[in-house]
C-alpha positions in Angstrom: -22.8 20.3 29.2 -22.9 18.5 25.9 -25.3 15.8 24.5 -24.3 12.4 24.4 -24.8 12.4 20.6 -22.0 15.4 20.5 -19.8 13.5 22.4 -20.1 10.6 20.1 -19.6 12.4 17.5 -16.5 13.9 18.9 -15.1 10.3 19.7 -16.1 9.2 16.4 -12.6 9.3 14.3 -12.1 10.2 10.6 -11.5 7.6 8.4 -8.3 9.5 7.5 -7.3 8.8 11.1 -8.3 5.5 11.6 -6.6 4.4 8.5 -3.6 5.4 10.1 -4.4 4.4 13.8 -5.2 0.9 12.2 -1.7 0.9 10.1 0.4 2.0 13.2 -1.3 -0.5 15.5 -0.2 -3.1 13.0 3.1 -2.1 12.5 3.9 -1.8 16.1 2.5 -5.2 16.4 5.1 -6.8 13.7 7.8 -4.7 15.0 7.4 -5.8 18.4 6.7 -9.6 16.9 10.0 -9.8 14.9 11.9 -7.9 17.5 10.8 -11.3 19.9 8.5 -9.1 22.2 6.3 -11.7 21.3 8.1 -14.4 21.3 7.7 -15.5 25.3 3.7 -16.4 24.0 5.0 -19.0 21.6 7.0 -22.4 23.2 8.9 -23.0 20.0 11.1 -20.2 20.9 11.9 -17.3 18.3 10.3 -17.3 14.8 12.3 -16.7 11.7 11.6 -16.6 8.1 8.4 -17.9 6.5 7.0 -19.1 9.5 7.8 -15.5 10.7 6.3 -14.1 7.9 2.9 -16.3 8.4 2.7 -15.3 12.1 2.8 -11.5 11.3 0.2 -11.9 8.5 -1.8 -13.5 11.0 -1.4 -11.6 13.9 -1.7 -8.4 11.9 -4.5 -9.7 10.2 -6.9 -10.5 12.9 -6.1 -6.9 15.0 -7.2 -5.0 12.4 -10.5 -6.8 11.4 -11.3 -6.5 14.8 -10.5 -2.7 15.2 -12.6 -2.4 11.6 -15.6 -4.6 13.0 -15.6 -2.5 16.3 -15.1 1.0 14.6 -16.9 0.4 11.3 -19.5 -2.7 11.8 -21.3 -1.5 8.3 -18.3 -1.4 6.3 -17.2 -4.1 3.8 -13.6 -5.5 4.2 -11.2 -7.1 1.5 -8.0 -8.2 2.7 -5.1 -10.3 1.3 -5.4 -12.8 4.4 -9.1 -13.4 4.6 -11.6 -15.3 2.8 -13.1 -13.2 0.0 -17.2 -13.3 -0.2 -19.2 -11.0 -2.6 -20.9 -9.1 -0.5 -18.4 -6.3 -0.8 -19.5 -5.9 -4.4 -23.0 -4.4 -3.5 -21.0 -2.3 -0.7 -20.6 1.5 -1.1 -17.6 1.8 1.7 -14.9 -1.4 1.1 -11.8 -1.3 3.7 -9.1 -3.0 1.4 -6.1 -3.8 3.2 -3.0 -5.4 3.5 -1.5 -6.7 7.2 1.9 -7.0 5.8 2.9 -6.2 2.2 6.4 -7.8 2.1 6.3 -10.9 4.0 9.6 -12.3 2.2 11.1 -8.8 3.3 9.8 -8.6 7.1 11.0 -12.4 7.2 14.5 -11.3 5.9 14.9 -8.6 8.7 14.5 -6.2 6.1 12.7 -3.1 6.5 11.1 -2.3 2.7 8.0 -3.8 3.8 4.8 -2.1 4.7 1.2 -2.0 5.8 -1.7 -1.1 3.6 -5.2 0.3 4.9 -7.7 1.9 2.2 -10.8 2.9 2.7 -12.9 2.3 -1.2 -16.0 4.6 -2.2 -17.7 3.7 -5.1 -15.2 2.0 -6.1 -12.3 4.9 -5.7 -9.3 4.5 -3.1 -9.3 8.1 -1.6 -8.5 7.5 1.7 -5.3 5.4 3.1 -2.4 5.1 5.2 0.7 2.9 4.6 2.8 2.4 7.7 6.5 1.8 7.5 7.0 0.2 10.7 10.7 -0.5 10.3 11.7 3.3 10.0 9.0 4.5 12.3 6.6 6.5 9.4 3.0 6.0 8.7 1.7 8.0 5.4 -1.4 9.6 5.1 -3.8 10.6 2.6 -4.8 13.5 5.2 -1.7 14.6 5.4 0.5 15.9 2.6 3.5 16.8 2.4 5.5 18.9 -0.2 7.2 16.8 -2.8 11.4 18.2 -3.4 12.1 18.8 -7.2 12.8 16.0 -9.4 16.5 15.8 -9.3 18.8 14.2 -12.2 19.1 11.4 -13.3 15.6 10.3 -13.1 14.7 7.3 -10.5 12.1 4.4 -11.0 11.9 1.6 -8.2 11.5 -2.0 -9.4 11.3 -4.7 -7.7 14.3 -6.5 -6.2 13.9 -10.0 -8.2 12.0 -9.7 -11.0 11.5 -5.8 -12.4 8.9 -5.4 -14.9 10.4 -5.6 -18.6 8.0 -2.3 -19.7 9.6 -0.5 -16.3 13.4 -1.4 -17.4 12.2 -0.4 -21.7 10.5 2.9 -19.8 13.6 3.7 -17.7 16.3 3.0 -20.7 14.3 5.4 -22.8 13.8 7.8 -20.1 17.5 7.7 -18.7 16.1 6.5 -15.3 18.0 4.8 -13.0 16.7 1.6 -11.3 16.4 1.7 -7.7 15.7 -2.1 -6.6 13.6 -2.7 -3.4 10.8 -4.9 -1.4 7.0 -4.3 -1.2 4.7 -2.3 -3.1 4.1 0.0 -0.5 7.9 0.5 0.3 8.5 1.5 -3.5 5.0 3.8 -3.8 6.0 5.1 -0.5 9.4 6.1 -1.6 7.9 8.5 -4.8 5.3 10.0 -2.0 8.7 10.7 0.0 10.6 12.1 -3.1 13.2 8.9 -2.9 12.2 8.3 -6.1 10.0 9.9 -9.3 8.7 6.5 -10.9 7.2 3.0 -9.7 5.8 1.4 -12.9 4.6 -2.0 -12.2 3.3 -4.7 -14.9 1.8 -8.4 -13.6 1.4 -9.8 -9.9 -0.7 -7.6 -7.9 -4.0 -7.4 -6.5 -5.9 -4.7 -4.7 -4.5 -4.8 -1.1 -1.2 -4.2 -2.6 -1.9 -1.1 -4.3 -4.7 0.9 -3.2 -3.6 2.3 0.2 -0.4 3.5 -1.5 -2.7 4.8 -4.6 -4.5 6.9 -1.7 -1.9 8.1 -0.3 0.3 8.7 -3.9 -2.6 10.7 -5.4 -3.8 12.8 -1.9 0.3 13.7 -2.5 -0.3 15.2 -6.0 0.9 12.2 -7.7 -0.5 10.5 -11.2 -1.6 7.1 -10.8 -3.0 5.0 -13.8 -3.6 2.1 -15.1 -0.4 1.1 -18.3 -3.1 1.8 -20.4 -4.0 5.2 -19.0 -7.4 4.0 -17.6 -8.3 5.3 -14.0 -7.1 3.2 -11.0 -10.7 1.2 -10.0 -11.6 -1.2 -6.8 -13.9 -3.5 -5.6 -14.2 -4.9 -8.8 -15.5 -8.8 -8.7 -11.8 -10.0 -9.6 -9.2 -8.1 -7.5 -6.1 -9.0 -9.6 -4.6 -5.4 -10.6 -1.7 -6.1 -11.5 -0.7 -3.2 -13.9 -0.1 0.5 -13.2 2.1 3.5 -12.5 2.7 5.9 -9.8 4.7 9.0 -10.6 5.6 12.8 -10.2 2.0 14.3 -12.6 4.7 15.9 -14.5 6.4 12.7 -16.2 3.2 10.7 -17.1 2.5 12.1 -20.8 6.8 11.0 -21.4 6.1 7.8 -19.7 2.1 6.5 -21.8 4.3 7.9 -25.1 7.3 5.8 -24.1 4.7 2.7 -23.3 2.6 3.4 -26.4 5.4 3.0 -28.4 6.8 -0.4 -26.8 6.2 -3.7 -28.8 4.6 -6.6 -28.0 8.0 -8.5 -26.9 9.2 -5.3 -24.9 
């Protein structure tokens, strides 16, 4: 018979997996929230919109702190929709995550919207899942697919609204075609599923909106950097990062000359 201790450790889950248990449990929860599954718990009737948007983050938010506090009670957490202390900068583990990355989208009735759970060591986001609730996927940094060959012409998502002036000078030069769409997880997501070979991003971010896909993007054999070709670092005291670029290892030497060679007002 075994030993209690080896059947804790066989209950005990990777932090590969529960990444991804945490980002499916969310996800099913939002699905099931927008869909009005929920909706019966709340007198105003259906939610819509912003105040949608705000229940999800919520809701989201507070399932997965407690599945991290219950799972991982040593663990530091940083996430978009809690108050930030420093006492994650002394940590070695940091969970960084994101309940819903793409609250304008999930308020739309869109489904380019995500959820975002890293796992940070030493500052370095090597394990993550991002869950794409809406078409039923949850990606992993444990497990990798094979990316298709880059097709022609080339493909950069930006966002819907406002893309980045270096990402439209970068795709002109590079013949890329735009592909417009919702959160920062949907658009990494989409060069981890070969929709795409390019997501360069310049201004507006933070950490929870980049470093699950980052873990995911670079288990997947994908370059991530920093627009000035400096490594991808978290848990920093300040957790605006707001410029990078996620892309097929292949393009990035094309894409730092093309950005090298930009001007101040590009």
């Amino acid at each position: 018979m075994p030993s209690d201790s080896a059947e804790d450790a066989a209950d005990q889950k990777t932090d590969a997996a529960l990444a991804a248990e945490i980002a499916q449990m969310a996800g099913d929860y939002l699905m099931a929230l927008r869909s009005g599954g929920l909706n019966a718990l709340r007198a105003g009737g259906a939610l819509t919109g912003k105040a949608l948007g705000q229940a999800g983050d919520e809701g989201a938010n507070s399932r997965i702190l407690a599945v991290l506090q219950a799972q991982r009670p040593d663990d530091a957490v940083l996430s978009e929709e809690s108050t930030d202390t420093e006492d994650r900068l002394s940590a070695k583990r940091v969970w960084i995550v994101d309940p819903l990355d793409g609250t304008r989208e999930y308020g739309e009735g869109r489904g380019d919207w995500a959820v975002h759970v890293a796992l940070v060591t030493d500052g370095v986001a090597l394990v993550g899942a991002v869950a794409l609730p809406a078409l039923g996927l949850v990606l992993r940094s444990d497990q990798v697919e094979v990316l298709p060959p880059i097709g022609t012409p080339l493909r950069m998502v930006v966002s819907r609204s406002r893309p980045a002036p270096e990402a439209v000078a970068v795709a002109g030069a590079l013949g890329a075609e735009l592909v417009p769409m919702g959160s920062a997880g949907a658009k990494a997501m989409a060069v981890v599923r070969g929709e795409a070979d390019i997501y360069l991003h310049s201004g507006g971010q933070y950490e929870w909106d980049n470093a699950a896909p980052v873990a995911v993007a670079r288990a997947h054999g994908l370059a991530c950097s920093r627009l000035d070709g400096s490594p991808m670092r978290y848990n920093r005291p300040d957790p605006a990062l707001g410029d990078f670029v996620i892309c097929r290892a292949e393009l990035l030497g094309r894409i730092m000359a093309e950005l090298a060679g930009l001007s101040p007002s590009s």
